[in-house]
mmCIF file of the C-alpha atoms, coordinates in Angstrom:
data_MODEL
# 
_entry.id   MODEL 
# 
loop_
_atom_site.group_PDB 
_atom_site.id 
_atom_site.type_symbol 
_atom_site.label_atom_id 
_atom_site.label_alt_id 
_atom_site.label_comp_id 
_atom_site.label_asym_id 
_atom_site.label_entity_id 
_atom_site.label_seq_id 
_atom_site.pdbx_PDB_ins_code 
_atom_site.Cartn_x 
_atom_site.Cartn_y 
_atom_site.Cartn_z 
_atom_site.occupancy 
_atom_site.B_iso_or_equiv 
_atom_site.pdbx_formal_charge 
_atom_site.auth_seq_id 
_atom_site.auth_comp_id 
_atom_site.auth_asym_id 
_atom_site.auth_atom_id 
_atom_site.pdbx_PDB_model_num 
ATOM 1   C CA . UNK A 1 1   ? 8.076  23.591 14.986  1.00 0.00 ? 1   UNK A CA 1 
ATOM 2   C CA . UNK A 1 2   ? 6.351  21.268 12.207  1.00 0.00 ? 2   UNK A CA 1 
ATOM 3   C CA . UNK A 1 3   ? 4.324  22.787 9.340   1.00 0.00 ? 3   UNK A CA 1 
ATOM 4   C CA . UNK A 1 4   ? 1.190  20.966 7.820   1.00 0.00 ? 4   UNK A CA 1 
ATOM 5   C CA . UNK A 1 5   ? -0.523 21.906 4.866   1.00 0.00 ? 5   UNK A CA 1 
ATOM 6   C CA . UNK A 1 6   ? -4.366 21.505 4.725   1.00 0.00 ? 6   UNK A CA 1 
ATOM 7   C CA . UNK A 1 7   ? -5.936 21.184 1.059   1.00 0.00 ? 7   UNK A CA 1 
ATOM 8   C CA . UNK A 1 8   ? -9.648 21.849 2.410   1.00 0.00 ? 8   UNK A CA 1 
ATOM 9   C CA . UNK A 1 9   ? -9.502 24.188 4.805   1.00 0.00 ? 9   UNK A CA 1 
ATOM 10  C CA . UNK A 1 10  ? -7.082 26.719 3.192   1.00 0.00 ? 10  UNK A CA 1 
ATOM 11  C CA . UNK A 1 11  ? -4.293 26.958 6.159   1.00 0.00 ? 11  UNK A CA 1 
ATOM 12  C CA . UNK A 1 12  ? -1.128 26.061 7.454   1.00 0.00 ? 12  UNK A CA 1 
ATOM 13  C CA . UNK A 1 13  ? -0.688 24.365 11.006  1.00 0.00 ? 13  UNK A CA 1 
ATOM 14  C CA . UNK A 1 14  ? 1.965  25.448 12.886  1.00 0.00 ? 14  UNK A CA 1 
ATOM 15  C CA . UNK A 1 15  ? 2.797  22.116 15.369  1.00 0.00 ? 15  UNK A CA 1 
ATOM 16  C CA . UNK A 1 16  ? 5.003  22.731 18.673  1.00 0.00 ? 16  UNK A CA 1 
ATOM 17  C CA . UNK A 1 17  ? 6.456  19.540 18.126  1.00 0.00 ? 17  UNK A CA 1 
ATOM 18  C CA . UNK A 1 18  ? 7.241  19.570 22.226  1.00 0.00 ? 18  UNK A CA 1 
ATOM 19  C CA . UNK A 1 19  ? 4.060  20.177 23.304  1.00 0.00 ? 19  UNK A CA 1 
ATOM 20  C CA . UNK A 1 20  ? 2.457  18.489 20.418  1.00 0.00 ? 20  UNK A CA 1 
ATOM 21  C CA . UNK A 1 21  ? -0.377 20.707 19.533  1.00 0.00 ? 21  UNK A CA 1 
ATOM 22  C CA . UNK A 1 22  ? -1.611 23.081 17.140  1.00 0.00 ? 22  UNK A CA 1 
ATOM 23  C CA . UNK A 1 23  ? -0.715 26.465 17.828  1.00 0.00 ? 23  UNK A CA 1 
ATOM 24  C CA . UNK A 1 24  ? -1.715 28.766 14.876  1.00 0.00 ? 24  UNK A CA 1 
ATOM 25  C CA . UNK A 1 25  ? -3.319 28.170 11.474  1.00 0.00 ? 25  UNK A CA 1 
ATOM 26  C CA . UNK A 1 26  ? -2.190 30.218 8.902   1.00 0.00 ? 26  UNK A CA 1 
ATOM 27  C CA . UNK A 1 27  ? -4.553 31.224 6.175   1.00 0.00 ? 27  UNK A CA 1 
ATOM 28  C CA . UNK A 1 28  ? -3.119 30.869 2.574   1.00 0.00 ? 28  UNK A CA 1 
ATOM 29  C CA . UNK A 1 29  ? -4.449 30.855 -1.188  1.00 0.00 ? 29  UNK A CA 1 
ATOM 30  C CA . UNK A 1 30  ? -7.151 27.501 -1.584  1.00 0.00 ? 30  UNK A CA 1 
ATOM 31  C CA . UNK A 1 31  ? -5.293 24.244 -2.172  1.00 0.00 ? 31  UNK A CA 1 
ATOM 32  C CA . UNK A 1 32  ? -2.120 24.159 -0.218  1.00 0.00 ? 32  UNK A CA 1 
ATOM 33  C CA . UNK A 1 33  ? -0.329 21.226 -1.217  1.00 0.00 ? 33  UNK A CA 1 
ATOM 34  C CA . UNK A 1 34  ? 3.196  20.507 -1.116  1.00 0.00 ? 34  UNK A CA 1 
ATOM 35  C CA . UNK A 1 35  ? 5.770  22.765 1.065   1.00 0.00 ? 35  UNK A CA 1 
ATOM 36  C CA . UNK A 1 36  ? 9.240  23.172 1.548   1.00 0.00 ? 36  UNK A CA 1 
ATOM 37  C CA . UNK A 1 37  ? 11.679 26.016 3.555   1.00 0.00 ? 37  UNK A CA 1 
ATOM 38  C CA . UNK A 1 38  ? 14.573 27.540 2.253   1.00 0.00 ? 38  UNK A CA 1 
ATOM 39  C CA . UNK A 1 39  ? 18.011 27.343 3.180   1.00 0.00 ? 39  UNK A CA 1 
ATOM 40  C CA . UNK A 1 40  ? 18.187 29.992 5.906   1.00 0.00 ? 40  UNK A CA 1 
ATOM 41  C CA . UNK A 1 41  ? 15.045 28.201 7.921   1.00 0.00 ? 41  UNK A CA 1 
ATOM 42  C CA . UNK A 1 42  ? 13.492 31.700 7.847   1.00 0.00 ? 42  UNK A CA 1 
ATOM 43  C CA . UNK A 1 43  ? 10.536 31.275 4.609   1.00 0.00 ? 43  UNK A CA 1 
ATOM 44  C CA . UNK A 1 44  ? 8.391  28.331 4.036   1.00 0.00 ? 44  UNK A CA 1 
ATOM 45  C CA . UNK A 1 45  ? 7.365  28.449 0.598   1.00 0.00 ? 45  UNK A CA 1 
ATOM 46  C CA . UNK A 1 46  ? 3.793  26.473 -0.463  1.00 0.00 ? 46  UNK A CA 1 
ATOM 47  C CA . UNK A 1 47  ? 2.450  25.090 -3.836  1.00 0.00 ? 47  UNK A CA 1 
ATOM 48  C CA . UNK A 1 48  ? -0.939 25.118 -4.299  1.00 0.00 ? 48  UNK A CA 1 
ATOM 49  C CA . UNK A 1 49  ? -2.995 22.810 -6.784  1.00 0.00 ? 49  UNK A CA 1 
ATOM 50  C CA . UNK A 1 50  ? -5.223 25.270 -7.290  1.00 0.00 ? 50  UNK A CA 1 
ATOM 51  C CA . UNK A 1 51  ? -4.997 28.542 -9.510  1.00 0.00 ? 51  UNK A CA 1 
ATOM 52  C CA . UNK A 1 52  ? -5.788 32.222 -9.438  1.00 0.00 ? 52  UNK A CA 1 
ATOM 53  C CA . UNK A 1 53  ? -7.558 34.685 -12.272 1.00 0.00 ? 53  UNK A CA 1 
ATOM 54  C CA . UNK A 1 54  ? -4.727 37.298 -13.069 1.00 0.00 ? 54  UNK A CA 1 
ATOM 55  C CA . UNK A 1 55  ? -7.058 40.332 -14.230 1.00 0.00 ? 55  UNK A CA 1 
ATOM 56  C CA . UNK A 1 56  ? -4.204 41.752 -15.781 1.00 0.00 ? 56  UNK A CA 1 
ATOM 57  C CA . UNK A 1 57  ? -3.853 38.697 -18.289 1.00 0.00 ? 57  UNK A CA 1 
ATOM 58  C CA . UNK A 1 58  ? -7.395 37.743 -18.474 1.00 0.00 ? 58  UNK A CA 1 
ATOM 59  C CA . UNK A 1 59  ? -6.033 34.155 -17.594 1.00 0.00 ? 59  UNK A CA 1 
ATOM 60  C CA . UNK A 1 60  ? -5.568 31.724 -14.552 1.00 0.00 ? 60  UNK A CA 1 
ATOM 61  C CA . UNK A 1 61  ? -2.172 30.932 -12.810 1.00 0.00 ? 61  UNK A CA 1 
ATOM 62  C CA . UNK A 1 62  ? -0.491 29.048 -10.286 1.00 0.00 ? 62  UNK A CA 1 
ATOM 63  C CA . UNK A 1 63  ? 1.101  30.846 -6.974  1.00 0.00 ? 63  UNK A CA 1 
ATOM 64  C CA . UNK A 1 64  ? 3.804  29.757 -4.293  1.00 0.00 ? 64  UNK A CA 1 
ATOM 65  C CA . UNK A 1 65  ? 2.936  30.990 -1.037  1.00 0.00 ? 65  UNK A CA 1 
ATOM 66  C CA . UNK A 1 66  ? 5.830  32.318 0.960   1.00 0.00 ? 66  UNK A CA 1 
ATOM 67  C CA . UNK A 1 67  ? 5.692  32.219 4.647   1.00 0.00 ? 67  UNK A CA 1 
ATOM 68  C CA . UNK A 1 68  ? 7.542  34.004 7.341   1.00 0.00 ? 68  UNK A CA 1 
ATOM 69  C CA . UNK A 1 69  ? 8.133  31.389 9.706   1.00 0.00 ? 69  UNK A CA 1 
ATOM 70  C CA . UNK A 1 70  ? 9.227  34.074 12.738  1.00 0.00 ? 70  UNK A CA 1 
ATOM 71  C CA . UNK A 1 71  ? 6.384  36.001 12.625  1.00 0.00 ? 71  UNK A CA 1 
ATOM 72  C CA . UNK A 1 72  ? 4.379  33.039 11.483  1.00 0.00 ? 72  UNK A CA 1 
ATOM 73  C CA . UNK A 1 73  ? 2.545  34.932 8.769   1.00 0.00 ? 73  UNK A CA 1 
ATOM 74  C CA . UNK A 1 74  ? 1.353  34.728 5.113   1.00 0.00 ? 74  UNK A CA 1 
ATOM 75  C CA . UNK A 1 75  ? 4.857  36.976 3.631   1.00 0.00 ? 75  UNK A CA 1 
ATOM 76  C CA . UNK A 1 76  ? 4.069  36.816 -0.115  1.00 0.00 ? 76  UNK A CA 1 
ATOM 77  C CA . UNK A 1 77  ? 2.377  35.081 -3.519  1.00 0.00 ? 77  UNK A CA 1 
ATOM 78  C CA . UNK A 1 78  ? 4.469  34.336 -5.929  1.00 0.00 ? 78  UNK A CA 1 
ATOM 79  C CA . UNK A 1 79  ? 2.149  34.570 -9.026  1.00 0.00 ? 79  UNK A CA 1 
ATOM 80  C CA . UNK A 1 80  ? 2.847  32.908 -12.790 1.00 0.00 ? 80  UNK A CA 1 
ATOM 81  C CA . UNK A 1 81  ? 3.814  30.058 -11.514 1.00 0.00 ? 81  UNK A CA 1 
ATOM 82  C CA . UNK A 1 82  ? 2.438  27.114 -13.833 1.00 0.00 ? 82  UNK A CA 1 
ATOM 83  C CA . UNK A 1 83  ? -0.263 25.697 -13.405 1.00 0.00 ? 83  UNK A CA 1 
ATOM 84  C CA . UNK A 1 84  ? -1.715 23.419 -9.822  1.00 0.00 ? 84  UNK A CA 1 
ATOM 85  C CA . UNK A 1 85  ? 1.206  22.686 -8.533  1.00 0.00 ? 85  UNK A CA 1 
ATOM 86  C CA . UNK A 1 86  ? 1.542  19.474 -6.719  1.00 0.00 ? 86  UNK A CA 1 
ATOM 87  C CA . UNK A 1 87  ? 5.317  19.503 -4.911  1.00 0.00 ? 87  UNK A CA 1 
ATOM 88  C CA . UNK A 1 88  ? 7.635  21.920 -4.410  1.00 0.00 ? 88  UNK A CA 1 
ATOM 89  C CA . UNK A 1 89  ? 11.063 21.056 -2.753  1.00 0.00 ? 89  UNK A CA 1 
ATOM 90  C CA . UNK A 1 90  ? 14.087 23.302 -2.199  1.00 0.00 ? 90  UNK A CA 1 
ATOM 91  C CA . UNK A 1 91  ? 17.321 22.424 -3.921  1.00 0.00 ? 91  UNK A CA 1 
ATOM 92  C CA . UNK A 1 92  ? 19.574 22.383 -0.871  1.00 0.00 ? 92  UNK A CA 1 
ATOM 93  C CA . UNK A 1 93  ? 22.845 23.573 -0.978  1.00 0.00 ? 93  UNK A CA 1 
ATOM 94  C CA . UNK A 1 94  ? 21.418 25.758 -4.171  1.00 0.00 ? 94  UNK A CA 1 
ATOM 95  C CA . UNK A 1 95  ? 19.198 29.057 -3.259  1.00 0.00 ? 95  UNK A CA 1 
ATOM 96  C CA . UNK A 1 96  ? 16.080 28.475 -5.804  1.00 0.00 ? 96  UNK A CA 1 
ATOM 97  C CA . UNK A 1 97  ? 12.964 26.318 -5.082  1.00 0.00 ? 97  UNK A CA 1 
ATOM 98  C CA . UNK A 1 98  ? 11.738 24.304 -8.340  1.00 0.00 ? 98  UNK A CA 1 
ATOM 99  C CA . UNK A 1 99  ? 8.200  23.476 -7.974  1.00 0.00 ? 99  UNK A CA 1 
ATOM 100 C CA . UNK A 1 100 ? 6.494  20.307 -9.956  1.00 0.00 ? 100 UNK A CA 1 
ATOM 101 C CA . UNK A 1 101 ? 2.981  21.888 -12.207 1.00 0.00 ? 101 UNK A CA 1 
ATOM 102 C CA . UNK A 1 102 ? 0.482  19.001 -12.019 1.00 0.00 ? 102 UNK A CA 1 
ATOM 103 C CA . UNK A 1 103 ? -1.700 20.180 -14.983 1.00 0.00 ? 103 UNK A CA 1 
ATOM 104 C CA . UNK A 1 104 ? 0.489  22.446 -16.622 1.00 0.00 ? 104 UNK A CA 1 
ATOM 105 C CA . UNK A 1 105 ? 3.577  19.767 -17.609 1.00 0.00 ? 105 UNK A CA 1 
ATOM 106 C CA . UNK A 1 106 ? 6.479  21.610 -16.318 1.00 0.00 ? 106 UNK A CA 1 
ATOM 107 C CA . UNK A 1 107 ? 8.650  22.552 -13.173 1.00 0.00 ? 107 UNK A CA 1 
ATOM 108 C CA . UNK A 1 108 ? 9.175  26.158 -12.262 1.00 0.00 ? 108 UNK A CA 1 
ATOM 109 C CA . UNK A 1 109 ? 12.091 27.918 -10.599 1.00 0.00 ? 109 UNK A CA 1 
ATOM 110 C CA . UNK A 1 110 ? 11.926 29.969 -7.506  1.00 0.00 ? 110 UNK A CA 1 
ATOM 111 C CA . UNK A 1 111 ? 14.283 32.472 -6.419  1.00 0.00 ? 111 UNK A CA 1 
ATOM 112 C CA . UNK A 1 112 ? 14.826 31.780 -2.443  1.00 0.00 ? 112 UNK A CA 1 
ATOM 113 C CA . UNK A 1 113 ? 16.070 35.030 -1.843  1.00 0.00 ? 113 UNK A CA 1 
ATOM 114 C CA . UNK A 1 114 ? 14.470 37.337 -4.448  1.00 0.00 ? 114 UNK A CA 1 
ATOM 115 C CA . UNK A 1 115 ? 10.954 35.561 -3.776  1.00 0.00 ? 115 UNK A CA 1 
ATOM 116 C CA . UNK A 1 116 ? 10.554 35.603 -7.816  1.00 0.00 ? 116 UNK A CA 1 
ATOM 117 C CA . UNK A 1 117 ? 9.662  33.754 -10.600 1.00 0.00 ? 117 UNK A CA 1 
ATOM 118 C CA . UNK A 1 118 ? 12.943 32.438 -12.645 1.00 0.00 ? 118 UNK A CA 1 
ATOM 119 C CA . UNK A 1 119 ? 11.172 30.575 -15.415 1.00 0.00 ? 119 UNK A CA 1 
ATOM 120 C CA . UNK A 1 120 ? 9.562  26.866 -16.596 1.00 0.00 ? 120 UNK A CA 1 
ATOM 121 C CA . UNK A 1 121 ? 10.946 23.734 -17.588 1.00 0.00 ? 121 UNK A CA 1 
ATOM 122 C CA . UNK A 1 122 ? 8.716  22.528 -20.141 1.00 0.00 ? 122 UNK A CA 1 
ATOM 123 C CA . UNK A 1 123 ? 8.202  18.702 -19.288 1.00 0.00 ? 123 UNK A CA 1 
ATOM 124 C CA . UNK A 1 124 ? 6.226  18.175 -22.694 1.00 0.00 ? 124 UNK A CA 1 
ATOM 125 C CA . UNK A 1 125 ? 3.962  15.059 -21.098 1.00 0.00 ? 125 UNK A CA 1 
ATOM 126 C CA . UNK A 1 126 ? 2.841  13.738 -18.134 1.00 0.00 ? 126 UNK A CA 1 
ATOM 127 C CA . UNK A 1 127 ? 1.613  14.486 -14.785 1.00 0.00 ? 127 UNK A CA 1 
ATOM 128 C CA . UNK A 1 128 ? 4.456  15.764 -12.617 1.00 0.00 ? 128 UNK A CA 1 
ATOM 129 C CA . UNK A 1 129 ? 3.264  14.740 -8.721  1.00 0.00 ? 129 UNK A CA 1 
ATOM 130 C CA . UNK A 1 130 ? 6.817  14.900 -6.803  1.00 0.00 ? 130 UNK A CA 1 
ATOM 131 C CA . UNK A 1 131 ? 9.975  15.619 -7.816  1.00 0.00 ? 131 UNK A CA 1 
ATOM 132 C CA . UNK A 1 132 ? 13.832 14.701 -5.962  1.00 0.00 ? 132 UNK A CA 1 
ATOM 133 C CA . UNK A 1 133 ? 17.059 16.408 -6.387  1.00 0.00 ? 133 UNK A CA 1 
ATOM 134 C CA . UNK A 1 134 ? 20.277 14.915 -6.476  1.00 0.00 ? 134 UNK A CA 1 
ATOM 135 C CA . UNK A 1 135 ? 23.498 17.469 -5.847  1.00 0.00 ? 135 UNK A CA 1 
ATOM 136 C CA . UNK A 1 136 ? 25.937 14.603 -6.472  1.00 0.00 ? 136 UNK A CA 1 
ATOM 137 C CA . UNK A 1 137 ? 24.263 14.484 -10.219 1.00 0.00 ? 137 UNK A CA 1 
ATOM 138 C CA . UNK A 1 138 ? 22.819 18.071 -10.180 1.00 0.00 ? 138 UNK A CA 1 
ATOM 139 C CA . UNK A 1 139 ? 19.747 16.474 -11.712 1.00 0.00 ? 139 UNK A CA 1 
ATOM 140 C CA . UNK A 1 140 ? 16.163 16.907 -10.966 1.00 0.00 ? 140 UNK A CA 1 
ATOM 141 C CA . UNK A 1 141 ? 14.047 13.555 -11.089 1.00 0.00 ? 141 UNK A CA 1 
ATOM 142 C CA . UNK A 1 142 ? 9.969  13.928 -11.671 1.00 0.00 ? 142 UNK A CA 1 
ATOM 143 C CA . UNK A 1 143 ? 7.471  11.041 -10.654 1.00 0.00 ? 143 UNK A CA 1 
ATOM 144 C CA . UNK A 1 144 ? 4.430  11.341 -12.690 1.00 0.00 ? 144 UNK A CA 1 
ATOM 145 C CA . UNK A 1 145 ? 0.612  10.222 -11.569 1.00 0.00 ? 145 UNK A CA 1 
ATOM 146 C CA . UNK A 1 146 ? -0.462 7.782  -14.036 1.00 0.00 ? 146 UNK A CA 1 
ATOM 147 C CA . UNK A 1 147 ? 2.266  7.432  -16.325 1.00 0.00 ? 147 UNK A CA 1 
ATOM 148 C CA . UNK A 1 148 ? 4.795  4.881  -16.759 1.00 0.00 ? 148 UNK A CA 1 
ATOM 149 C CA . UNK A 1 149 ? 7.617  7.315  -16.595 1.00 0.00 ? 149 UNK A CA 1 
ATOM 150 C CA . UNK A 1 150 ? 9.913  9.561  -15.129 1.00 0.00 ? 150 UNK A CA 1 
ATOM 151 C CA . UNK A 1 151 ? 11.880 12.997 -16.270 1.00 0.00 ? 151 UNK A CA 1 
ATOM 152 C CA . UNK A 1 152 ? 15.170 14.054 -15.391 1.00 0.00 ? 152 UNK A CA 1 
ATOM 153 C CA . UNK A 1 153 ? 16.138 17.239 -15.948 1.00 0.00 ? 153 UNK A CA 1 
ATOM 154 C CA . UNK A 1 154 ? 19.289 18.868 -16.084 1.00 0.00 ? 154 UNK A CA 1 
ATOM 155 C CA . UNK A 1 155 ? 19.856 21.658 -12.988 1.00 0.00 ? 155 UNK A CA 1 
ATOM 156 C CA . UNK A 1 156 ? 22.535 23.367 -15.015 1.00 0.00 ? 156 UNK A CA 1 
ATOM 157 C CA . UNK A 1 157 ? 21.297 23.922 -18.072 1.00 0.00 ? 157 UNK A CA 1 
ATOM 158 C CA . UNK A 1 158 ? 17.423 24.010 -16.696 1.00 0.00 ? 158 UNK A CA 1 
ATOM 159 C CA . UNK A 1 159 ? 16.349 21.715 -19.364 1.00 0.00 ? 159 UNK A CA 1 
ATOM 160 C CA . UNK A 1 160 ? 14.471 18.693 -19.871 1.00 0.00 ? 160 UNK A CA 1 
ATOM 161 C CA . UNK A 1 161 ? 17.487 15.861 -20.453 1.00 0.00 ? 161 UNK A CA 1 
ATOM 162 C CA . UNK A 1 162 ? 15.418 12.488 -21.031 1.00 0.00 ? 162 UNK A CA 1 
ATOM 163 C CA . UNK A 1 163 ? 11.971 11.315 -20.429 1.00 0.00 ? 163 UNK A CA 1 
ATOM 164 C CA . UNK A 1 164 ? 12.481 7.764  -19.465 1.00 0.00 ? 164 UNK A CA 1 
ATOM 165 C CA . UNK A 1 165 ? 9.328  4.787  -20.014 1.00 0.00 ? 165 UNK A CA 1 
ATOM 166 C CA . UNK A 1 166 ? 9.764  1.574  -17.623 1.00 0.00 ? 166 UNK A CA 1 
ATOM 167 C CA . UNK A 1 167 ? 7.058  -0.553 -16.741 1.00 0.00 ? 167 UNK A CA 1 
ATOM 168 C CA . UNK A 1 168 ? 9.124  -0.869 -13.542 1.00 0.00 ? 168 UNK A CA 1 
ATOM 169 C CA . UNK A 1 169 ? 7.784  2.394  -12.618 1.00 0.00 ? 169 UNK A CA 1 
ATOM 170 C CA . UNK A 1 170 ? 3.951  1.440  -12.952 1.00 0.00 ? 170 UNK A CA 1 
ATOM 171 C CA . UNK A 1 171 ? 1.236  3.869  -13.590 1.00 0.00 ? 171 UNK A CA 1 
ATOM 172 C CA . UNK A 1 172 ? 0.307  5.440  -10.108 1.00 0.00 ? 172 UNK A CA 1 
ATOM 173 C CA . UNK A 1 173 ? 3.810  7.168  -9.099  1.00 0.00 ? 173 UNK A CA 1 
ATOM 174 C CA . UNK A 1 174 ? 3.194  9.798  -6.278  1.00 0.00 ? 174 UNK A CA 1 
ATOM 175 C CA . UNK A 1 175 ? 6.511  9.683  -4.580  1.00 0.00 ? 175 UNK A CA 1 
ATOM 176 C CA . UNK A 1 176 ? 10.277 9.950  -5.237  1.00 0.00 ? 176 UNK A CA 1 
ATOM 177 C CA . UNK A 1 177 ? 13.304 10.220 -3.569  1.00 0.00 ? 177 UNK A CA 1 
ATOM 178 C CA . UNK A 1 178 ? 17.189 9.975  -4.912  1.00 0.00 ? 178 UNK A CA 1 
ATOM 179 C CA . UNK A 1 179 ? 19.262 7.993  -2.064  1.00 0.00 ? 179 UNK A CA 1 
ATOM 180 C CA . UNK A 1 180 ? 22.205 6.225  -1.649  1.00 0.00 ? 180 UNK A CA 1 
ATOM 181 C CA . UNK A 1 181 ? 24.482 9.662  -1.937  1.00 0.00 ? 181 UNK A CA 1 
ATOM 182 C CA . UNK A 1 182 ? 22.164 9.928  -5.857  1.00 0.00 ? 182 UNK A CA 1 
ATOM 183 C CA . UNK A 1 183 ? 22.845 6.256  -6.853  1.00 0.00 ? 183 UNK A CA 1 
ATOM 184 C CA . UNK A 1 184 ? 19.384 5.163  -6.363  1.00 0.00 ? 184 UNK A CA 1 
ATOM 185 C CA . UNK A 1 185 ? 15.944 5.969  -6.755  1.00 0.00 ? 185 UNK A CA 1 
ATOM 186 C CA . UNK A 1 186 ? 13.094 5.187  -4.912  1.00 0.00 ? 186 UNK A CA 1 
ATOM 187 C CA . UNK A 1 187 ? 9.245  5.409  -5.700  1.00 0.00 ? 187 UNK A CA 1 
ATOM 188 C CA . UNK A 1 188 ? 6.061  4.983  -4.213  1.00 0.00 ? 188 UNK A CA 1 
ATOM 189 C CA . UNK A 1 189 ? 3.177  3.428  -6.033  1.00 0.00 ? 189 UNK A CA 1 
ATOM 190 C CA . UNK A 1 190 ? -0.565 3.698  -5.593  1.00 0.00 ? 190 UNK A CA 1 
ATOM 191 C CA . UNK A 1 191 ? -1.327 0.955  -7.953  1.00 0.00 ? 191 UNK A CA 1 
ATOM 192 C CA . UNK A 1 192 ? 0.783  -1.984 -6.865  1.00 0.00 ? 192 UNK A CA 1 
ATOM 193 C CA . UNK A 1 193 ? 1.265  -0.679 -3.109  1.00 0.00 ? 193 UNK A CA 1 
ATOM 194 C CA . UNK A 1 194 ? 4.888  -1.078 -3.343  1.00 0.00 ? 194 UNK A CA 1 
ATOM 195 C CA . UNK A 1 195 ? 8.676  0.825  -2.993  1.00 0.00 ? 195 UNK A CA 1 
ATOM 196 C CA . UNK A 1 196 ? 9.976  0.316  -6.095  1.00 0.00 ? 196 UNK A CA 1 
ATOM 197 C CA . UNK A 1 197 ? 13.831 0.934  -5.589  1.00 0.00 ? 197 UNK A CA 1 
ATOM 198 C CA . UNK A 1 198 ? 16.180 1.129  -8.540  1.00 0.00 ? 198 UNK A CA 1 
ATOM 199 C CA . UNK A 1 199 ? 20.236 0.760  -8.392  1.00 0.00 ? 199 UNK A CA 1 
ATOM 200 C CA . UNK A 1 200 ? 22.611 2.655  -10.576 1.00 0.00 ? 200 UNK A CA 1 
ATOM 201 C CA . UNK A 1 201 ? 20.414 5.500  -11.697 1.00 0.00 ? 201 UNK A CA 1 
ATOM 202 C CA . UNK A 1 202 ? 23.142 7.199  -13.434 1.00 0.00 ? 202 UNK A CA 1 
ATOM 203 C CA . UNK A 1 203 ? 22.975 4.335  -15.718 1.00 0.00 ? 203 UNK A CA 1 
ATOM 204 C CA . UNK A 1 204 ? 19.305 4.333  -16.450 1.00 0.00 ? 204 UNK A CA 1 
ATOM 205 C CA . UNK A 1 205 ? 18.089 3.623  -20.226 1.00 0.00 ? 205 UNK A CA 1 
ATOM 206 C CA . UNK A 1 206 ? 14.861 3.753  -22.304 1.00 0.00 ? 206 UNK A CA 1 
ATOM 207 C CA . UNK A 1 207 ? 13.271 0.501  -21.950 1.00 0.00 ? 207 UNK A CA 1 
# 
């Protein structure tokens, strides 16, 4: 099976990649965006850009939605989670989810098993769009929409460790990936069209 998030309409497809076809849409919380599935295969867990009034706080805030991908229904929200999240991505071999908070400058960690909130990394700028892990460097990399710069932050500690500025990078970021067994770094960008594709990451520097 294949799983496709649809921003308008509210729903996940469910694809039988043999038969190629639709066969269930899943209604979730408005704004499914990214989506990811943890270790086991069993939970798909969704980001959504946009947010929900918590009565209880008298404030808005972000959800995951968690979905049971046997019975092919809507399992759980996760709720507190930052704010419009863009990406979400599961930190294989590791049992958390980390998902990237468009508006609200930060990642947030997912428990996998416990379906709960762990806590924020505050990013301090930017516009987190995707994010990449590498388990050779333990780090967490962050592309952000229409700014010249990435984040890396530390898995271990769950902190930010640098905030680096290249005009290599461009403006328009809105995809990145660690390859090369986490030697390189790739990104899409919306502004020049191109893969921008950088060597020795570990090695990476404030411009």
């Amino acid at each position: 099976m294949a799983f496709v998030t649809s921003w308008k309409g509210a729903f996940v497809s469910v694809i039988d990649i043999n038969k190629m076809k639709v066969i269930k849409k899943i209604p979730v919380f408005p704004g499914p965006s990214g989506l990811t599935i943890s270790n086991d295969e069993n939970f798909l867990f969704i980001s959504h850009t946009e947010v929900k009034f918590n009565p209880e706080s008298n404030s808005t805030e972000g959800i995951v939605s968690v979905i049971d991908t046997s019975s092919l229904t809507l399992n759980k929200e996760i709720p507190s989670v930052g704010k419009a999240s863009s990406d979400i991505k599961a930190l294989t071999p590791l049992t958390f989810v980390v998902a990237a908070n468009f508006r609200g400058q930060s990642l947030s960690y997912i428990d996998q098993d416990g379906f709960s909130h762990l806590g924020n990394v505050d990013l301090q700028q930017g516009s987190p769009i995707d994010i990449t892990y590498s388990k050779e460097l333990n780090k967490i990399f962050v592309a952000n929409y229409n700014h010249p710069f990435i984040h890396i932050v530390d898995n271990e500690t769950r902190t930010l460790d640098v905030v680096l500025h290249s005009s290599t990078f461009g403006k328009e970021s809105n995809g990145i990936l660690v390859v090369n067994r986490g030697k390189s770094l790739c990104l899409t960008n919306t502004e020049s069209n191109e893969l921008i594709c950088i060597d020795n990451i570990h090695n990476l520097k404030e411009e």
